[in-house]
C-alpha positions as CSV (number, residue, x, y, z in Angstrom):
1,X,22.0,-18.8,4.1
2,X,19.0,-17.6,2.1
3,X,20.4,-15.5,-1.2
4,X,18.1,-12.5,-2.2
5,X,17.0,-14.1,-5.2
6,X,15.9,-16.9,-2.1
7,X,13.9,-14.2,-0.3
8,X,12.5,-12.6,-3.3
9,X,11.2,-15.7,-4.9
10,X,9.2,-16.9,-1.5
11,X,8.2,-13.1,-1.2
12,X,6.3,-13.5,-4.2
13,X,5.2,-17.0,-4.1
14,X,3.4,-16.0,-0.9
15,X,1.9,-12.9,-1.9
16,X,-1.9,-12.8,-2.0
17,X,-4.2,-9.9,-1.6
18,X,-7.5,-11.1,0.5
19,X,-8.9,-7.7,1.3
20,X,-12.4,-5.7,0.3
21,X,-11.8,-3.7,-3.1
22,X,-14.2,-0.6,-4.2
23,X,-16.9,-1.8,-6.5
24,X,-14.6,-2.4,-10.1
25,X,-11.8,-2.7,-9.0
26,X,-9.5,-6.2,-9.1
27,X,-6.6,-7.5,-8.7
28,X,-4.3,-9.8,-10.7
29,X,-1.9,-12.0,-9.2
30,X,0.4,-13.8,-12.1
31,X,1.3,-16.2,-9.5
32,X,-1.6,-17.9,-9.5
33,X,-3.1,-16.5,-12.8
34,X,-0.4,-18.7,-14.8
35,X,2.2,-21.4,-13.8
36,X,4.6,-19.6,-16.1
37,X,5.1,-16.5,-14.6
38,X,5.9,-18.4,-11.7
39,X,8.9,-20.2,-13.6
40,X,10.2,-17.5,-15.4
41,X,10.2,-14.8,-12.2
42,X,12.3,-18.3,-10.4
43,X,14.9,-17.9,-13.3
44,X,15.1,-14.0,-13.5
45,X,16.0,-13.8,-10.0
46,X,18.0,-16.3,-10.0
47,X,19.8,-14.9,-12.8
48,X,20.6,-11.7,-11.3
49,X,19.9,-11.9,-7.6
50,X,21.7,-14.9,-6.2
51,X,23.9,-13.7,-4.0
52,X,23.7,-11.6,-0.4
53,X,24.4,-8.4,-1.7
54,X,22.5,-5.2,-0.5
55,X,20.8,-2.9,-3.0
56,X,19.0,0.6,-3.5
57,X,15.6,0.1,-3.8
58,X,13.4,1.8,-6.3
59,X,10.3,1.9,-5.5
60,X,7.1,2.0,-8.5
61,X,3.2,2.1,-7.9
62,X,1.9,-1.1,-8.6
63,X,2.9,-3.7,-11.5
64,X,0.5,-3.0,-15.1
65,X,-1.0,-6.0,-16.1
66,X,0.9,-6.0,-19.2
67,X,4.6,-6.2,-16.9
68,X,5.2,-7.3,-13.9
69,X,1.5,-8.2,-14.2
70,X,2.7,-11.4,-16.8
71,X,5.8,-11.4,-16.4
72,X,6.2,-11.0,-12.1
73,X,9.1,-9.0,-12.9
74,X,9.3,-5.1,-12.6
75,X,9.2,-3.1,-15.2
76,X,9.3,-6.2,-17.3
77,X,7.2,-7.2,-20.5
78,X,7.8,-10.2,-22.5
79,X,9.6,-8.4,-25.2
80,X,12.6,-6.8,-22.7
81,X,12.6,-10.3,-20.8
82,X,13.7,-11.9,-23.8
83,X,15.7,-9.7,-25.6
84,X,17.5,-8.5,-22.9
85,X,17.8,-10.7,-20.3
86,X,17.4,-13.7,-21.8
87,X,14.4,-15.6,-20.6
88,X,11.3,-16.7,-23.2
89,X,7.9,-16.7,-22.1
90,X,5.7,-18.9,-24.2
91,X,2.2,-18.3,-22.8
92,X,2.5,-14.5,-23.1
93,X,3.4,-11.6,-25.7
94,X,3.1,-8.2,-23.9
95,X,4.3,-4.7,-24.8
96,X,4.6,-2.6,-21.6
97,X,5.4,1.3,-22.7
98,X,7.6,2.1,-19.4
99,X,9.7,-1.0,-19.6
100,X,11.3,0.5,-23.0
101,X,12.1,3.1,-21.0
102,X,13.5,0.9,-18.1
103,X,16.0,-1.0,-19.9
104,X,17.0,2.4,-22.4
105,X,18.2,3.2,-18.8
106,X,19.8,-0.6,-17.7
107,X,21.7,-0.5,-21.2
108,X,23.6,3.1,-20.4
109,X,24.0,2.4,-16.3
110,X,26.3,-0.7,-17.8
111,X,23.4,-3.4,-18.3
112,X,21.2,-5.8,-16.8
113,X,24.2,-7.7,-14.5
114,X,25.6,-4.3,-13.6
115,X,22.2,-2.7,-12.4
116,X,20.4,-5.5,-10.7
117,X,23.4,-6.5,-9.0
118,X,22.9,-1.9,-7.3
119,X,19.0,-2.2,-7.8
120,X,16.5,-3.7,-6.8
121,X,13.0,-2.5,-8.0
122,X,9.1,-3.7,-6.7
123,X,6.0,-1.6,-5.2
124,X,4.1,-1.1,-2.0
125,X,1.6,-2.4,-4.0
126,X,3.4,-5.5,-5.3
127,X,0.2,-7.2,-7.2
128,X,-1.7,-5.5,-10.8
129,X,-4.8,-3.2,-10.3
130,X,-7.5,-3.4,-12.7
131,X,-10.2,-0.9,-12.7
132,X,-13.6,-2.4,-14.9
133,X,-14.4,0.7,-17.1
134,X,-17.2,0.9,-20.4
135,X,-14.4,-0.3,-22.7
136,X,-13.1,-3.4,-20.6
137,X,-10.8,-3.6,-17.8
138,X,-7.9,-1.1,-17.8
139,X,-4.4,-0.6,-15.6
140,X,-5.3,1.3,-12.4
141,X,-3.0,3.0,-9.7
142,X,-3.1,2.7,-5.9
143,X,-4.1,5.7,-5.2
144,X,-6.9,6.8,-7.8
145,X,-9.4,6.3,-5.9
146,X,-9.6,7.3,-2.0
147,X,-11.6,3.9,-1.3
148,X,-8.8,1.8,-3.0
149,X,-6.1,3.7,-1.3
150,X,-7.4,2.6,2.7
151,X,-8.6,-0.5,1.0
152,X,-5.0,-1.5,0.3
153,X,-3.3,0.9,2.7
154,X,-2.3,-1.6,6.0
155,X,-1.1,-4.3,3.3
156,X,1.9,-2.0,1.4
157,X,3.0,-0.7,4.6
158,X,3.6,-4.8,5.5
159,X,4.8,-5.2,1.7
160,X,7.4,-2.1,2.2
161,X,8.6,-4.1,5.1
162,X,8.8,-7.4,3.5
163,X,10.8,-5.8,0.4
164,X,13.6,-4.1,3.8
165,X,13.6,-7.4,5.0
166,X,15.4,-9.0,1.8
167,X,18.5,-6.7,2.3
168,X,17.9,-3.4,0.8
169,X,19.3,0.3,1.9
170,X,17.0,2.3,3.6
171,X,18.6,5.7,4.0
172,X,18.0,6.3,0.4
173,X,15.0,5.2,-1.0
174,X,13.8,5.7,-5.1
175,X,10.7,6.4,-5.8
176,X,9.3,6.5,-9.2
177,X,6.2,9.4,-9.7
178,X,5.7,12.8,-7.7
179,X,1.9,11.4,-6.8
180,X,3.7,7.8,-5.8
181,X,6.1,9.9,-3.9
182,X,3.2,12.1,-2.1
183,X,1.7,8.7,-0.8
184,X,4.9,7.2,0.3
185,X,6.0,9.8,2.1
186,X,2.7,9.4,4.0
187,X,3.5,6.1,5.0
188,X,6.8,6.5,5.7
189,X,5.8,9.0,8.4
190,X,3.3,6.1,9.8
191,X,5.9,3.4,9.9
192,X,8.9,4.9,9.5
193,X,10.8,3.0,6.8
194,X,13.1,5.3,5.4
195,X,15.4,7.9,6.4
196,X,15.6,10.0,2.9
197,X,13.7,9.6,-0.2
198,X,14.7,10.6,-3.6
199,X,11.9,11.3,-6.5
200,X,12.2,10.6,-10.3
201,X,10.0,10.9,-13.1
202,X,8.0,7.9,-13.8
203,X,8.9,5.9,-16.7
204,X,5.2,6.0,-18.0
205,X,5.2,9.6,-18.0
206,X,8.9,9.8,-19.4
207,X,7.9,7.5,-22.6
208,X,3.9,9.3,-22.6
209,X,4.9,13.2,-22.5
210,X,8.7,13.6,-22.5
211,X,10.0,11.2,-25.2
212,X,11.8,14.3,-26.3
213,X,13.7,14.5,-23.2
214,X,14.2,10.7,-22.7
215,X,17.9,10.9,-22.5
216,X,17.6,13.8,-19.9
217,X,15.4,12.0,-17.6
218,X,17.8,8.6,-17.9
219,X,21.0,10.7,-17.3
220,X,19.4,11.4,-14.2
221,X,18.2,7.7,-13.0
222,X,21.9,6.8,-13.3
223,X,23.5,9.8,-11.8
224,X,20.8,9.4,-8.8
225,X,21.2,5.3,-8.5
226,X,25.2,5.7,-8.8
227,X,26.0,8.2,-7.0
């Protein structure tokens, strides 16, 4: 019987975007991008994921390219990869700001073991956007522009599926971002997906305008995911 690290791992060795994108916008798939994102997602998941237990899901917008985008692990740059959970990446040095505020949160809900063994986190959108702007090409969301949205639309409601299908809960569902949420809940009225869904602040956001508040907004990730 396929583990979820099993389902996970061919999730994302099949994923590939092939639709029409508005004029400057791209995306980046690590998986193809570099062999070793491909080898070091393998060992994460197998690290943490290797068994056929069912988990929350918490959902994000779409990986930055400085993540998940390197790293093909959520809320993951090469720093927290290594430090915390153990696995080098030699072809990349990244420095995502919401992953700081990620693990802050894994370390008090009782660590990485603990919380991916509850958790399992991803996006409709499981792949980076990159929107080309005057000054290079910069993280984009989902939904910032209404082109991208329908652009991409059809293919997260069949990734929000794909992510149910490895063996996560659906009558509570995470979502990360009020404006993530507002979109979600659109498509979970299309395709009904979920039976509740719980909003918290984005990590982003947390790290960007609340830094203050930080432990605030964590005490409420873990009293929401452990409840």
């Amino acid at each position: 019987m396929k583990t979820f690290a099993d389902k996970v791992i061919e999730f994302n060795r099949n994923l590939q975007f092939s639709g029409d994108l508005p004029d400057g916008f791209e995306v980046m798939n690590p998986y193809l991008d570099n062999p070793e994102t491909m080898m070091v997602m393998k060992e994460f998941y197998h690290k943490y994921y290797n068994d056929l237990s069912r988990r929350k899901f918490l959902i994000g917008i779409n990986p930055s390219r400085h993540g998940a985008g390197v790293t093909g692990v959520p809320f993951t740059d090469t720093k927290r990869l290594e430090s915390v959970c153990g696995i080098r990446m030699n072809s990349a040095r990244t420095h995502e700001v919401s992953s700081v505020v990620v693990y802050d949160m894994i370390a008090e809900y009782g660590g990485p073991e603990e919380f991916y063994h509850d958790v399992y986190i991803n996006s409709p959108f499981p792949l980076a956007i990159v929107r080309k702007t005057k000054n290079g090409w910069l993280n984009a969301n989902y939904y910032d522009d209404k082109r991208l949205f329908e652009a991409v639309k059809d293919f997260m409601i069949d990734s929000l599926k794909k992510h149910i299908s490895l063996g996560v809960d659906t009558s509570e569902v995470f979502i990360l971002g009020k404006k993530n949420a507002e979109f979600i809940s659109a498509l979970n009225k299309e395709a009904q997906l979920f039976e509740k869904m719980t909003v918290l602040e984005h990590p982003r956001y947390i790290q960007q305008y609340k830094s203050k508040e930080k432990q605030l907004y964590i005490d409420k990730y873990i009293l929401a995911l452990k409840k």
